[in-house]
N, C-alpha and C positions, 0 to 999 in steps of 0.2 A: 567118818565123813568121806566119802566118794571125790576121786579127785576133782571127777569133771563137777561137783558143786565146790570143790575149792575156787576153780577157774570161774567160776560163773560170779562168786562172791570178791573178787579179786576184782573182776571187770566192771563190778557192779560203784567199787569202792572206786577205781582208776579215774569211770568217766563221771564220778560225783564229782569231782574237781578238777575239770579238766585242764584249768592255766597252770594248777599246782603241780598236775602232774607232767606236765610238757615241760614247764620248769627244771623238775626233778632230772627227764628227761634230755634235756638239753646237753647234758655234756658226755651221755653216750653216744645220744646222733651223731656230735660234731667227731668225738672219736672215731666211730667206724666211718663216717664219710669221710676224712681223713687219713685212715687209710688205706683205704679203698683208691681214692683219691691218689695219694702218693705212689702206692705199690704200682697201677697205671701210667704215674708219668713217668716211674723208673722202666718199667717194660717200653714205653714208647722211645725213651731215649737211648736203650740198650737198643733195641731193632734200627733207631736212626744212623745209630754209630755201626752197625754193622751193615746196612746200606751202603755209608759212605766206604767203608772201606770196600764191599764188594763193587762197587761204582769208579774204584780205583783201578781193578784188577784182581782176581781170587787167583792163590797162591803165586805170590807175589814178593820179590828179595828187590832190595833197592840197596845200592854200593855205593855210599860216599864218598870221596876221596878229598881229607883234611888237609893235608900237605903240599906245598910248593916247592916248586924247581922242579928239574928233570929225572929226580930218584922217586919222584911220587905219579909219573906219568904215565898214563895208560894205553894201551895200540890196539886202536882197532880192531886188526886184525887178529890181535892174540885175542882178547875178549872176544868174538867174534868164533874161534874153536874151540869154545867150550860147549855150542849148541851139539856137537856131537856127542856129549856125555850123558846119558840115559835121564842124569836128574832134572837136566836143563830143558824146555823145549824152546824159548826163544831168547835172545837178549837184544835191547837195545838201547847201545850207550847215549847218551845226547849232552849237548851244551848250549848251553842257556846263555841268550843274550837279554839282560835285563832291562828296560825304561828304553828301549830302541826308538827314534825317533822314522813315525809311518806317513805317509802322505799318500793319498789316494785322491785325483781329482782335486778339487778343493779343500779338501775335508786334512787335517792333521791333529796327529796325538801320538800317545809312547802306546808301545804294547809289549810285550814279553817276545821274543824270537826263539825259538826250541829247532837246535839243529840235532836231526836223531835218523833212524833207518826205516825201514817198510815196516819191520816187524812191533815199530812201536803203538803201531794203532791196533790189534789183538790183544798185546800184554795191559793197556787201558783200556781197553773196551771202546776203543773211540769207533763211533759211525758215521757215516760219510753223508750227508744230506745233498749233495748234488756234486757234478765232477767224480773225481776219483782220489786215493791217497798218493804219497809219494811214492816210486818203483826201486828194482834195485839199479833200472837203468838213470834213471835222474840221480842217483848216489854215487855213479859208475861215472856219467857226464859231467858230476857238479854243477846240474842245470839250476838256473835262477828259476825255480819254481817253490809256490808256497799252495799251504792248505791251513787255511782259517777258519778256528774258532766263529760260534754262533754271535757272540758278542761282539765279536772283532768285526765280523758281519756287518750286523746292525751297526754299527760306528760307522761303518766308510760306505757302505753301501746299503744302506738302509733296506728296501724291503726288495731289491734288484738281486739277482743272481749274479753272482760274484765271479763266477769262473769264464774266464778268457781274459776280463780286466788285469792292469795292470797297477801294483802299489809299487812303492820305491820304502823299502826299507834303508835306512839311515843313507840316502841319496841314488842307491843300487838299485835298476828296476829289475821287479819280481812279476812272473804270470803265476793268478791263480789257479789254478787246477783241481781247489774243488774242496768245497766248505761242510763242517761237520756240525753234527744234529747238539742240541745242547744237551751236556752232559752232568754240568751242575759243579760243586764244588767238591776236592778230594780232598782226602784226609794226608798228611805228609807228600804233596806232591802239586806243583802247578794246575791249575785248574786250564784245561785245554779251549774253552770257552774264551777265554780272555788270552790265548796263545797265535802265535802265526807257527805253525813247520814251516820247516826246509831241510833239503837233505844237509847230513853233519858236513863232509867235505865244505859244503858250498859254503854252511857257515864259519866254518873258523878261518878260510880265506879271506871272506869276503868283509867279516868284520874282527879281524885279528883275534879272536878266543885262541886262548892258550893251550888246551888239552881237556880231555872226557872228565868231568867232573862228578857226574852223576850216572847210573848205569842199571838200569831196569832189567832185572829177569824174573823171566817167568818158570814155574815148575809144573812139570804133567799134573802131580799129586800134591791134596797137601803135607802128605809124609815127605815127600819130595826136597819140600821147601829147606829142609833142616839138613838133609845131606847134601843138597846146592849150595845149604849156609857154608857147612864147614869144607867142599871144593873151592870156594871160592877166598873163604879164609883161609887156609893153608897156600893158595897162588899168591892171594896179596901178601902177604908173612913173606914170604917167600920173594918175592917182585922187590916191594920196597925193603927189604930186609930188618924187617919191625911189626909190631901188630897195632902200632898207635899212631897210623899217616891212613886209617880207615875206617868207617863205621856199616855196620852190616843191620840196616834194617828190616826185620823180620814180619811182615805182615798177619801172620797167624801170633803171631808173641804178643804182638801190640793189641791186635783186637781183644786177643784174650785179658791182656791187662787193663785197657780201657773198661770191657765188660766187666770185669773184677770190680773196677774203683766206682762204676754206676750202683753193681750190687752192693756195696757196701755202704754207698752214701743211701741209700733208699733203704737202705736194714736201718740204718740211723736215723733215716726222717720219719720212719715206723715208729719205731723206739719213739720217738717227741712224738706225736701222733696217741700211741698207747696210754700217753701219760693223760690224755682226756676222759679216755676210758674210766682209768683208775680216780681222777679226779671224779667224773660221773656218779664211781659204787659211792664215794663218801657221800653224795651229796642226797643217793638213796639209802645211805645207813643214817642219815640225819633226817629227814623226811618221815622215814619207818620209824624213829626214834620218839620224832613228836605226834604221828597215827597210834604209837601203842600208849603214851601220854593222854592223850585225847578219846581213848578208845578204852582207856582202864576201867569204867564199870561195863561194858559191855562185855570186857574177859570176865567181869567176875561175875557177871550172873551167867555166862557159859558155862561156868568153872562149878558154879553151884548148883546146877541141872545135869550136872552130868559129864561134862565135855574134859575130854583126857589132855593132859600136858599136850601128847604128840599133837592132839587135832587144832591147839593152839601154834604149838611152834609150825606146822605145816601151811595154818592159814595165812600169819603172816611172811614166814619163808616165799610161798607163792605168788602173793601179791606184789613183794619185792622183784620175784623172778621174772611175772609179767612186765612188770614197770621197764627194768631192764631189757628184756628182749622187744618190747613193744619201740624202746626207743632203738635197739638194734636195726630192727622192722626198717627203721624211718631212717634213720643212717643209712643201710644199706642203698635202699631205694635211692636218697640220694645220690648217694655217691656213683651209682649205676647214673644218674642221670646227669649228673656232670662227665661223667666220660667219655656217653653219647651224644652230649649238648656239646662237647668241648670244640668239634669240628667249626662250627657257626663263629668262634671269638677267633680262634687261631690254623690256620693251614700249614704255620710251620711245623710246631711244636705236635705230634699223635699221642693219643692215652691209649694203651691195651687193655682190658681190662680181664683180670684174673681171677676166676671163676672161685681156685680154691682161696684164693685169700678173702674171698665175699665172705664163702662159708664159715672160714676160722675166723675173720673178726665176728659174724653175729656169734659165732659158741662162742667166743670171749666176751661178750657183751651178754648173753645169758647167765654165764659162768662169774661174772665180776657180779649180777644181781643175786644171786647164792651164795656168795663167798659174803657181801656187807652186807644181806638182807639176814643171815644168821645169827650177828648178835641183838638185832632189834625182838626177833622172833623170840631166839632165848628166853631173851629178857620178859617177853610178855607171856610166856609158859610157865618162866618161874613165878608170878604175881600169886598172893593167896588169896583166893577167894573173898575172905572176909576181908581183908584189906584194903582188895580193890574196889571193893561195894562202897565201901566206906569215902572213897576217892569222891573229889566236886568235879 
């Protein structure tokens, strides 16, 4: 028997029933839509996570400093000649005044103060939406000037251009000089949106901060970033005479670790996802089980005309393999249409969708109708002629 009259015999048998066979069907579509489905929202969340951190800053070392009192304190100026060292191209230390109470006008509320240098809007990427950033002459004067966040913005001056006004941070008046585009939120670092700048000087006079607590650099390269690491750890080691009054966070380390622990939770929700598949073949080896029950005088006046074991095991093999790939079919398309449909429910949350993973769920959904559509088949090749005639 010719394959393409298996196929035809197979299709003929499928859409004789068609609830029974959607039935049968059901738990391969939900399989490959599943993870198709999944493998998409891991791609989409691996791409978000590494947004935010390129939205931080690409190659990027951030220096914490754990410890208090005067053995754990930092100078300026020493941090400040390491931009000469080939692996460095910028630093900018900064300190953070937290819940500062702001007054603008009538308008009051807390916001974050970030005392830091010129060079710190490069190493974040931050852009300037009207006005200009802080200079090295306002760090040099300790001028009372600020540069506010889009949010901080909108809070005090709603849809008005902010620069030349004047805010009074914790009672101190400050001139703006010039408000930044929004940036969004970062991964391990204050989100600038909701921040006020001012040069560092200006802040830890003005509201007693004690010393550089936090300390941004940037690296030409990302090879870069790993021998800035260990310059910078051998100084601190060395400064505080200890390697446990600091933490050296690495921005290439972390992404990669982040991307690690996305890929792994999405290998895992595959994995659960798979198991519909698999639930799916049984539910086509039980289906085929009771087609070749049902179908037993029909094998055996084949079988008494002539028709060979193989062209038995082949018909019902095939018809299973349809069943299966026919609900692959329909999975897949799903799943493709949830991940193009997905933008319409959520703007946060993006699905990628992964071409090869399309392909390898339908062959495993063809491949799981061959693997349990063989013992139904067997079984109906082995029937004896006379026996199955014999069948009501």
């Amino acid at each position: 028997m010719k394959f393409t009259e298996l196929i035809r015999m197979a299709m003929k048998t499928v859409t004789g029933s068609p609830l029974r066979t959607f039935l049968t069907m059901l738990g391969v579509i939900i399989g490959v839509c599943s993870v198709i489905a999944l493998v998409a929202l891991g791609n989409g969340t691996t791409d978000k996570i590494k947004a935010q951190y390129e939205n931080l800053g690409t190659n990027l070392l951030v220096v914490n400093v754990n410890g208090m009192g005067r053995a754990t304190q930092l100078d300026y100026n020493e941090l400040m000649q390491f931009e000469g060292f080939p692996e460095i191209s910028a630093i900018a230390p900064t300190m953070t005044k937290n819940g500062a109470h702001i007054k603008a006008d009538r308008t009051q509320d807390t916001s974050n103060v970030i005392g830091t240098n010129d060079r710190y809007q490069s190493i974040v990427k931050a852009d300037v939406a009207s006005g200009r950033f802080l200079s090295p002459s306002d760090l040099e004067f300790r001028s009372k000037v600020a540069v506010i966040g889009s949010e901080v913005a909108k809070t005090y001056f709603g849809t008005l251009d902010p620069v030349g006004e004047t805010i009074r941070i914790e009672g101190i008046p400050f001139t703006v000089i010039g408000q930044l585009k929004e940036k969004g939120s970062n991964i391990g670092g204050t989100s600038v949106d909701s921040s006020i700048l001012v040069p560092l000087e200006t802040a830890r006079r003005q509201f007693q901060l004690g010393t550089i607590r936090t300390t941004y650099i940037e690296a030409p390269t990302r090879d870069d970033i790993y021998k800035a690491q260990n310059t910078m750890k051998s100084y601190l080691t060395y400064k505080f005479k200890s390697d446990t009054g600091f933490t050296l966070i690495n921005q290439d380390e972390l992404l990669a670790a982040s991307t690690k622990a996305t890929d792994t939770l999405t290998k895992q929700l595959v994995s659960v996802a798979a198991i519909s598949l698999l639930v799916g073949g049984i539910g086509i080896m039980n289906i085929m089980l009771v087609t070749v029950s049902e179908r037993t005088r029909e094998i055996g006046i084949r079988k008494s005309i002539g028709a060979k074991r193989r062209s038995i095991l082949l018909q019902f093999l095939v018809e299973a393999t349809v069943i299966s790939g026919l609900g692959g079919l329909f999975g897949l398309l799903l799943g493709i249409g949830i991940v193009y449909g997905w933008p319409l429910f959520s703007k946060e949350q993006t699905l990628r969708l992964s071409l090869d993973v399309c392909v390898y769920a339908f062959a495993f959904s063809v491949l799981v109708g061959v693997v349990f559509g063989l013992y139904p088949a067997n079984k109906a090749s082995k029937l004896h002629p006379i026996d199955a005639l014999r069948s009501d």
